[in-house]
C-alpha positions in Angstrom: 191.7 73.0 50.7 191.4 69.5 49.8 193.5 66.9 51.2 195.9 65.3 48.8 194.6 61.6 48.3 197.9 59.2 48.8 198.8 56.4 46.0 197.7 52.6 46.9 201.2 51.5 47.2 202.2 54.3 49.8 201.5 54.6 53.5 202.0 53.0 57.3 199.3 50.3 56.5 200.4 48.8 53.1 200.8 45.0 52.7 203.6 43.2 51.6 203.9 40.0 51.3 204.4 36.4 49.2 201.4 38.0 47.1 201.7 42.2 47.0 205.3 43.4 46.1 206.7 46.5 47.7 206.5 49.5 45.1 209.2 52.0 45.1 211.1 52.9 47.4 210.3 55.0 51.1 211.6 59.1 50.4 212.0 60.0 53.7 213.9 57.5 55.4 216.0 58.1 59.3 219.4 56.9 60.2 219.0 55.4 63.7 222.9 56.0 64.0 224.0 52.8 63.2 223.7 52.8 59.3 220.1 51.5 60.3 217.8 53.2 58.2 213.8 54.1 58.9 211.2 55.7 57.4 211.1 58.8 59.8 207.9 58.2 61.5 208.6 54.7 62.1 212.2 56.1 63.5 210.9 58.4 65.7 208.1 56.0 67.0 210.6 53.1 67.8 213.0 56.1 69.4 210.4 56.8 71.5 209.5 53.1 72.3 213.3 52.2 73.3 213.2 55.1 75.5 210.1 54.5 77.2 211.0 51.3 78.2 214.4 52.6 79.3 215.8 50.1 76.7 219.8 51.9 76.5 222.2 49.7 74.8 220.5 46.4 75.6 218.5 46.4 72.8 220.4 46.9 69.1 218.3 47.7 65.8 219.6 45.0 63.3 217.7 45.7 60.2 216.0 48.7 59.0 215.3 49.9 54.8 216.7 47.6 52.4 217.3 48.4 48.7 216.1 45.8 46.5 219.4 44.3 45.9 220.4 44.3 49.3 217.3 41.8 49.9 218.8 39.9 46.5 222.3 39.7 47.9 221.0 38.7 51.6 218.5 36.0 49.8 221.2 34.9 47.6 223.7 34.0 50.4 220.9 32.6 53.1 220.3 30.4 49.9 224.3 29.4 49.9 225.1 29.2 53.2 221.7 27.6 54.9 219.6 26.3 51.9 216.6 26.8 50.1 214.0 25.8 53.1 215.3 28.0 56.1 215.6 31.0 53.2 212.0 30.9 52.1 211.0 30.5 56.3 213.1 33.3 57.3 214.2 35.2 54.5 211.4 37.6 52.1 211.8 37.3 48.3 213.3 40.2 46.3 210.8 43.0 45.9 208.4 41.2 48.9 210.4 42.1 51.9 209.1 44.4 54.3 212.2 45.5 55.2 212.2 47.4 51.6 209.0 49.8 52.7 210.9 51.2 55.3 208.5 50.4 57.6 210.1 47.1 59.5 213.0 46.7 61.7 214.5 43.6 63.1 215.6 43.6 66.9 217.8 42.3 69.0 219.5 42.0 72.1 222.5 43.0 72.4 224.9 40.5 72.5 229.0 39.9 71.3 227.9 38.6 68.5 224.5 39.0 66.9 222.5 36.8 64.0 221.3 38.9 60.9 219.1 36.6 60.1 217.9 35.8 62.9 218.7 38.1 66.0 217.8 37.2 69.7 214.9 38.6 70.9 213.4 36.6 73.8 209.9 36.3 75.6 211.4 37.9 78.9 213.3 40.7 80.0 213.9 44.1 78.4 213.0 42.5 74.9 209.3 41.7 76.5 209.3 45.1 77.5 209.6 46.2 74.0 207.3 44.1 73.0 204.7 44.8 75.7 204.6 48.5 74.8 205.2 48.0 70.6 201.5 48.5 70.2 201.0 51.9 72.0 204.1 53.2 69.6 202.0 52.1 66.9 204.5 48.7 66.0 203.3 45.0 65.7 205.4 41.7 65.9 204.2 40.7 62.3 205.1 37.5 62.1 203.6 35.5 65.1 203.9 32.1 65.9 200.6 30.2 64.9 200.4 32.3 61.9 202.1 30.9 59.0 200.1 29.7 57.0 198.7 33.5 56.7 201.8 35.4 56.7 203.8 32.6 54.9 206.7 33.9 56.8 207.7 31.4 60.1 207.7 32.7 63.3 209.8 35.9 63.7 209.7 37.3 67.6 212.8 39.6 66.3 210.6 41.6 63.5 208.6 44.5 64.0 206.1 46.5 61.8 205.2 50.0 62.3 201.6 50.5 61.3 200.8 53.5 63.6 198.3 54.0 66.1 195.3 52.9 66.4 195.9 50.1 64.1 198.8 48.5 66.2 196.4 49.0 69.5 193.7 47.2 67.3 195.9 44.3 65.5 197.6 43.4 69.3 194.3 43.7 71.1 192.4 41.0 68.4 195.3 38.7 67.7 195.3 40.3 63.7 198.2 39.9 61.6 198.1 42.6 59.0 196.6 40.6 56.3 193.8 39.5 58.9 193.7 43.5 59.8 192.9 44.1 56.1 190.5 41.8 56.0 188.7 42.9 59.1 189.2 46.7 57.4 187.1 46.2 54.3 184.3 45.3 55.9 184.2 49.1 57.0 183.5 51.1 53.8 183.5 54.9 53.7 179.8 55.9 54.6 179.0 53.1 57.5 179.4 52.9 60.9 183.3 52.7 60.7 185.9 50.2 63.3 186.2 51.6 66.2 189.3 52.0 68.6 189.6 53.8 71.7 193.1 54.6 73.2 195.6 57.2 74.4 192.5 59.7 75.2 191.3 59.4 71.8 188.3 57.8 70.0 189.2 56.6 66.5 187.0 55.3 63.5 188.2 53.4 60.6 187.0 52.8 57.2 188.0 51.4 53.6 187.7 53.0 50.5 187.6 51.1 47.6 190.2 52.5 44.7 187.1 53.1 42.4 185.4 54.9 45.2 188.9 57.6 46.0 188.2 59.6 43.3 185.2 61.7 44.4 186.3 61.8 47.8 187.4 65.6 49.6 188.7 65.7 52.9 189.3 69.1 54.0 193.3 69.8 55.3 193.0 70.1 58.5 190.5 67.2 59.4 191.5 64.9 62.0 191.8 62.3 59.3 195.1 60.2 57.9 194.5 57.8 54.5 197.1 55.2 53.7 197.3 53.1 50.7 196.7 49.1 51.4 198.8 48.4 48.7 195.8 46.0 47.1 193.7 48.2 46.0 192.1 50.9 48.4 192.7 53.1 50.8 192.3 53.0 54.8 191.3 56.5 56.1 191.3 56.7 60.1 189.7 59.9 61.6 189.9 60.8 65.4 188.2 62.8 67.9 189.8 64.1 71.1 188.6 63.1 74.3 186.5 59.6 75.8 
């Protein structure tokens, strides 16, 4: 049976950014128990983070899924209360926030009183223990500092992007942010050598497939195989086999 071939704008590894709206909205989302809401991988992945890392009540999800007019409303008032030039560092445009995939949460620790904007999440402690072990949970801190002028977002040690495994193994071990990860991507088309990652006692390959390429492709259900939309205009297929 053929494998059902996922839109360009759906996925763990779409872009969004200054340049690529967000399309839609996630169908499956998770409430954390806080009124935090997930897309339910990403929820179970960052449940399973927190635990690992024995994380309790120090560590408090912030931000989760946001409709597009709570990301108006919340640009809207950063704009009132702090200005036009710490909203546009801090603060995504309508319809180009992550938070509106489903697919990014903002962290913090817990504290008696926390910033929305911009919660604490320090180099040290149980917030670097998140952080240390993000990647194997498949989540990236997306918006490093040094990056900027790529991500066009300032520094944000609070926000995290789940992109899955390998990719988050790959993105932390090279220094990528996800547009640099994209980049790197299509320079592995369907029917070459593929990008290689080997982790958690798996051996994974990576290619891009150009939108005008999709539609003769057939993947068998069943293959060891998962295809995301980019949310450009291709699609990023990762296949796995078990063992080293």
């Amino acid at each position: 049976m053929r494998k059902t071939l996922p839109s360009l704008h759906t996925g763990d590894l779409i872009l969004v950014n200054r340049r690529f709206p967000a399309v839609g909205e996630p169908e499956d989302l998770t409430d954390l128990g806080n009124g935090v809401l997930l897309a339910r991988p990403a929820a179970l992945a960052l449940e399973a983070l927190l635990a690992a890392v024995n994380a309790g009540p120090s560590v408090t999800p912030v931000s989760g899924w946001r409709s597009q007019q709570e990301q108006t409303e919340i640009f809207d008032q950063s704009l009132r209360d702090s200005g036009r030039a710490f909203t546009e560092q801090y603060v995504a445009f309508p319809g180009h926030s992550e938070h509106q995939t489903g697919l990014a949460i903002d962290l913090g620790l817990t504290l008696p009183e926390i910033d929305f904007i911009r919660p604490a999440f320090p180099y040290s402690g149980i917030c670097q223990a998140v952080r240390q072990r993000a990647a194997e949970f498949g989540f990236v801190e997306r918006y490093p500092a040094g990056k900027e002028a790529i991500t066009g977002i300032s520094h944000e040690p609070w926000h995290f992007r789940y992109v899955g495994v390998p990719h988050a193994v790959l993105m932390t071990q090279r220094g990528w942010t996800l547009e640099e990860y994209h980049e790197a991507v299509k320079q592995y088309p369907l029917g070459g050598s593929g990008l290689p990652c080997q982790t958690q006692g798996r051996q994974y390959t990576i290619y891009y497939i150009p939108a005008d390429a999709a539609g003769g492709l057939e993947l068998e259900a069943g293959e060891n195989c998962h295809l995301s939309g980019d949310n450009e205009g291709g699609l990023i297929l990762t296949t796995w086999k078990e063992g080293r």
